[in-house]
N, C-alpha and C positions, 0 to 999 in steps of 0.2 A: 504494500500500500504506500503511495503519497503520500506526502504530508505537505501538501503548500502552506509555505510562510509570509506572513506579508511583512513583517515586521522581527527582527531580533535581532537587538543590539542598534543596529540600524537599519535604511530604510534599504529592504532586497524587493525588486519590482519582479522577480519571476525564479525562483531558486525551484531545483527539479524537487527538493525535498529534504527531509531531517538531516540523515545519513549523507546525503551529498554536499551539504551546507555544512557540515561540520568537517567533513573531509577536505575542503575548498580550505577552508579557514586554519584545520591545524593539521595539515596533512597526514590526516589520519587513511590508512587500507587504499589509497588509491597510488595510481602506476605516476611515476616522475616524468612529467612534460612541464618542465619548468622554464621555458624561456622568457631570456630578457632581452631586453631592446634600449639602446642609446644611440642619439644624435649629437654630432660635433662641428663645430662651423670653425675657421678660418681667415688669417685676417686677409687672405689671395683670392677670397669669396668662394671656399671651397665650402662644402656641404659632404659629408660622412655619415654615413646610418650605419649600423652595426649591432650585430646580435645574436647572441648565444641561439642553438639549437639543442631539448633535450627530448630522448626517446628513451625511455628503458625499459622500455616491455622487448625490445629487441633490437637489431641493426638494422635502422632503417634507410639505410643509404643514401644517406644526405650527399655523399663525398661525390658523388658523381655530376655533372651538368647538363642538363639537357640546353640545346638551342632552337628556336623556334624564326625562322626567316618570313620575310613581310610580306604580305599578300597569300597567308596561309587560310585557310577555308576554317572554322572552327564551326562543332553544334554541341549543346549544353548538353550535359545528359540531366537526365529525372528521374523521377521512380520511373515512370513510363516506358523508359529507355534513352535512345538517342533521339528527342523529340523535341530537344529544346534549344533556345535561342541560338540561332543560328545569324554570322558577323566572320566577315575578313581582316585581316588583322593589317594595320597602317601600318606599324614599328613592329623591326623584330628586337627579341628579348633574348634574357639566358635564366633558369630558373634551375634551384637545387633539385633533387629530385628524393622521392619515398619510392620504396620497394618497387621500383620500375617502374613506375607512375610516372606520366608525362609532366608532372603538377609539384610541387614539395613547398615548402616552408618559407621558403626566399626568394626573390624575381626582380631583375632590373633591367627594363628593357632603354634600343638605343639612344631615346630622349635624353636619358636620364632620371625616368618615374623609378622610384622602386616602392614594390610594394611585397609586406611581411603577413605569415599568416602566424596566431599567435595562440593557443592553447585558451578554449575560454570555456570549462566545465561547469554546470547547473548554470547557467545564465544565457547562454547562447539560443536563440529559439524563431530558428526561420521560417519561410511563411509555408503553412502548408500548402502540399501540392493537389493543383486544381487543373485537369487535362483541357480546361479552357483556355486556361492560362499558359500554356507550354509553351509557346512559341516566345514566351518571354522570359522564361525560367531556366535556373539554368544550377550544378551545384556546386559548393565550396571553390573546389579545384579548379570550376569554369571561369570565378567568381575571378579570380586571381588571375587567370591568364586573357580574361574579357579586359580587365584593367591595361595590364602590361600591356599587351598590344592595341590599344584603343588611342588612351591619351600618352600625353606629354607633362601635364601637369596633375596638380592636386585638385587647382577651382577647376578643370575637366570632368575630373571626376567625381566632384560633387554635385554638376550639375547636371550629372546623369543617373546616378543613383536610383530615381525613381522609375526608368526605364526596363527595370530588370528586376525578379525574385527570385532570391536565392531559397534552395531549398535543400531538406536535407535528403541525399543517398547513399541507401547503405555499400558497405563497401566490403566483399569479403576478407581483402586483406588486413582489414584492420577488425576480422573477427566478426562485422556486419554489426558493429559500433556504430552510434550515431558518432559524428566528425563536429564539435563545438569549437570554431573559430570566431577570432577576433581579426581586426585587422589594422594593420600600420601604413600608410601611405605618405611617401614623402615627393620632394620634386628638389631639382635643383635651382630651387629660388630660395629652398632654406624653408617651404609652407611644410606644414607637417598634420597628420589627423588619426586620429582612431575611428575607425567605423564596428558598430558593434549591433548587432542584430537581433535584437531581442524580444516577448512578447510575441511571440507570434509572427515575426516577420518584420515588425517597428525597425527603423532604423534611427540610431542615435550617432551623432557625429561629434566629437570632441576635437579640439585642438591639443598635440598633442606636447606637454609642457618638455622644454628641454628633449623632445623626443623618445622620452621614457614610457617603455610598455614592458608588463609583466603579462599574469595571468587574471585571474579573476581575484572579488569580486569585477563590476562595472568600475567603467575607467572614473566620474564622477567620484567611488566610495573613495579610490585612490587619493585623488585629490583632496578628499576632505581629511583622509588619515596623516596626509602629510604636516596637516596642519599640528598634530599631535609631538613635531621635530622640529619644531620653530627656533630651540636655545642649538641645534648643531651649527658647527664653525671652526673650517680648516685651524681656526688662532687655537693658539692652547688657553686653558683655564690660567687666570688669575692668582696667585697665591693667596692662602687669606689663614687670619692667624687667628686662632681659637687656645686661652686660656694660655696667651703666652708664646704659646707655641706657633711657629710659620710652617705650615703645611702648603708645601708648591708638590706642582704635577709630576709625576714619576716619571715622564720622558715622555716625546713630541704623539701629538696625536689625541691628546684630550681633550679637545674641544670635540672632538666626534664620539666620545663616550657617549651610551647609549644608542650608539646608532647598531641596529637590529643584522646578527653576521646570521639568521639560518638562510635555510631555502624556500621558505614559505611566499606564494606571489606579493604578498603586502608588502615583508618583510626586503625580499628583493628592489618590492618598486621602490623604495625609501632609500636603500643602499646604492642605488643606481641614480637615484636624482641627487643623493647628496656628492658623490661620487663624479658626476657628470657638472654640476653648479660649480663643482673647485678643482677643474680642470685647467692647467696651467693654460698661461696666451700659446697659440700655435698660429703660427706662422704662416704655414702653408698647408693643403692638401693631404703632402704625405706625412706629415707632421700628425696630422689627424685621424688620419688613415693608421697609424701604431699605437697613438695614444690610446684609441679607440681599443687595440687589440689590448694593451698593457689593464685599463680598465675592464674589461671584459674578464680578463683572468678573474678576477675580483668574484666572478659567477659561475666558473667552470665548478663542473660537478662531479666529485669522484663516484664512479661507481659503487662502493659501498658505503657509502653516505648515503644513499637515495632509497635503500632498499635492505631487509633482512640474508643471512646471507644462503638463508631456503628458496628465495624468492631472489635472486639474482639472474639478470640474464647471460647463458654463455657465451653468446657470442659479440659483447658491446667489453672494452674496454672503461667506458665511462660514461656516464650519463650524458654528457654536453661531448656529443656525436661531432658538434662542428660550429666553428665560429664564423660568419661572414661579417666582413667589412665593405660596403659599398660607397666608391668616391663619386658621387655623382656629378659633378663638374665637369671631370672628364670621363666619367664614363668606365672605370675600373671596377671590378669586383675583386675582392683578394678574401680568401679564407687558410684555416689550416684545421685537421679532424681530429680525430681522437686518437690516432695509433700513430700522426705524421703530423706533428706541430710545425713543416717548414710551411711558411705561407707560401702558397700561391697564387696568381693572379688569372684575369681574363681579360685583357680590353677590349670593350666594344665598340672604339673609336677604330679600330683596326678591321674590323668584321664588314662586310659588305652585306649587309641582311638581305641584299636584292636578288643576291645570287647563292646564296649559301641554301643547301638543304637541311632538313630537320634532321639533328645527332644528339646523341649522347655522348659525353667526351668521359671517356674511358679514365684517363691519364690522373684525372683527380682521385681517384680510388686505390694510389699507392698506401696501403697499407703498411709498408715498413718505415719507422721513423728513420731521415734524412739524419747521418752526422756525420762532420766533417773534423775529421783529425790534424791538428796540426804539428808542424814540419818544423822544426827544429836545427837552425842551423850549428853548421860543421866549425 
C-alpha cells in the first residue's frame, strides 16, 4: 500500500510514499544513484558544467560515447511503442551512454547546449500516456536527445517545453523500473535551469543556482535547506577567549565546520554549492575545466561506502562510474571512469556533424588505469 504525504517536515507536493520518502531523505534500502552537478564560469567567458555519474546496482557503461550526426530522423518511443514524436535533429551531439542505450546520463551537443539527466526518486511523475497524444510524446531518453539536437540555447528550450510529454517507459534493462529523472540544462551564455516533472506531468523550471544539482527532494526544498548554512565561510573562525583562556581554530578550514561530508542528495547539494561559491578566480577555460575535476573529487564515491558488502556489485569498481566535464565555449567534453582516472577529451569543434555517421567510440572504455613511470637520469 501507498501512503501519500502531503506534508512532513516540509512541504513534498507528490512523494510515491512512507518507505520511499524516508529512503530519499536518509538513504535508507535503496540502490546509490547519487549524482552531483556543478557549474564554473571564467574570466575568458568560459562556461564549464560538470558532474559526477553514480550507478551501483551494476556497470553501466557510462565510459563509452555514442555520436549522433545532424539531420538524423529520431521517433519517441511510448508505452505504445515507437509511436511517438517524431523531429530531425539541426545539431549533432555526443552523449555518454547506459548498457548500450543510445541515451545515458550526459549530452553536449555542437552548439554548445548541454544537457544532464539526474536521478530524481519518489518525486519524478510524468504525464500519463494517452495514445491521443503520441505523436507528441515521447520518453526520458527521447527527452534528452529531442533537446540536444533541437536547440542551441537554454531560452530555446524553454520555450518549447510545452510542445512535448514526457512519459514514462518501462525499460527491461533496468529491470522494467520506472526511470525518475530530473534535468540540468545549460548553454554557453552561462543561462543555466533544472526542469523537473512532477504531479503528473506538471513541469517546474528553476534556475539553477551556481549550477548545482543533486538528487531529490525538488530542486525549490534545496534551496530553502541551504538557507539552514548561512554562518559557512572559506575564512576560518575567530579566536574567542572563554574564562581566561584563548581558544583559536585547530588549523585552516573552520569556517566550513558543519558543512555536511555524507552522500545523502541534501547533504551533497550543500557541499557542492559551498564548495562551488569558494572556488578560486580562474582565468580561463581550462582552468575551469580541472578545477571542476579537483572539486568533483570532493563527491566520488567509493564503492563500499555506498553499499553493505552482501549487497555489492561485482562488476563496478566504485560507485561514481565516471566524471564529465563539459567546456562549452569551445565545445570540449573531457571525462575520466572509475578503473582509468586519465582524463580524456572529445572536441566537437573538430567533428563535422554533417558528415559523420552514428558510433559508439569504443576507445573511452579503457578499463586499465593509465601510469606513466618516470625516467631517471644517468
Amino acid at each position: 500500500m501507498k501512503i501519500k504525504l502531503k506534508n512532513l517536515m516540509i512541504m513534498v507536493p507528490h512523494p510515491s510514499g512512507l518507505f520511499a520518502w524516508l529512503g530519499v531523505m536518509l538513504g535508507l534500502a535503496l540502490p546509490v544513484v547519487a549524482c552531483t552537478g556543478i557549474s564554473l564560469r571564467s574570466a575568458d567567458g568560459g562556461v564549464v558544467v560538470a558532474r559526477t555519474v553514480e550507478w551501483a546496482l551494476g556497470d553501466a557503461q557510462h565510459d563509452r560515447l555514442a555520436l549522433f550526426p545532424r539531420r538524423k530522423a529520431f521517433t519517441g518511443l511510448t508505452p505504445g511503442g515507437s509511436n511517438g514524436l517524431k523531429w530531425e535533429s539541426r545539431y549533432g551531439f555526443v552523449s555518454l551512454t547506459a548498457y548500450g542505450q543510445n541515451y545515458g546520463p550526459d549530452g553536449m551537443n555542437e552548439a554548445g547546449l548541454y544537457v544532464g539527466m539526474y536521478y530524481f526518486p519518489g518525486f519524478a511523475d510524468f504525464s500519463p500516456y494517452e495514445p491521443a497524444q503520441a505523436g507528441r510524446s515521447l520518453s526520458v531518453g527521447d527527452f534528452m536527445q529531442w533537446m540536444l539536437s533541437s536547440f542551441q540555447t537554454v531560452a530555446e528550450v524553454r520555450a518549447h517545453l510545452d510542445k512535448v510529454r514526457v512519459v514514462n517507459v518501462e525499460d527491461p534493462r533496468f529491470g522494467g523500473a520506472a526511470l525518475p529523472f530530473h534535468w540540468k540544462i545549460a548553454d554557453a551564455s552561462g543561462a543555466c535551469v533544472v526542469v523537473e516533472i512532477v504531479e503528473g506531468g506538471k513541469v517546474k523550471v528553476y534556475e539553477a543556482v551556481m549550477g548545482v544539482v543533486t538528487n531529490s527532494p525538488e530542486y525549490s526544498w534545496h534551496l530553502t535547506n541551504l538557507r539552514n548554512y548561512l554562518g559557512l565561510t572559506p575564512a576560518p573562525r575567530t579566536p574567542l577567549t572563554l574564562g581566561g583562556v584563548k581558544l583559536s581554530p585547530l588549523g585552516s578550514g573552520s569556517g566550513l565546520v558543519g558543512l555536511p561530508g555524507d552522500f545523502t542528495p541534501p547533504s551533497r547539494f550543500v557541499r557542492a554549492a559551498a564548495l562551488t561559491a569558494s572556488a578560486r578566480p580562474l582565468a580561463t577555460a581550462d582552468d575551469a575545466v580541472f578545477e571542476a575535476f579537483r572539486i568533483l573529487d570532493n563527491f566520488s564515491i567509493p564503492v563500499g561506502a555506498s553499499a553493505t558488502p552482501d549487497k555489492l556489485a561485482k562488476d563496478i569498481t566504485s560507485a561514481t562510474q565516471i566524471t564529465t566535464v563539459s567546456d562549452l565555449k569551445n565545445r570540449v567534453l573531457y571525462f575520466h571512469a572509475m578503473d582509468n582516472r586519465q582524463v580524456r577529451k572529445i572536441d566537437l569543434s573538430k567533428i563535422d556533424f554533417s558528415k559523420i555517421e552514428q558510433q559508439v567510440l569504443e576507445e573511452g572504455a579503457d578499463r586499465k588505469q593509465q601510469v606513466k613511470e618516470l625516467t631517471v637520469r644517468r
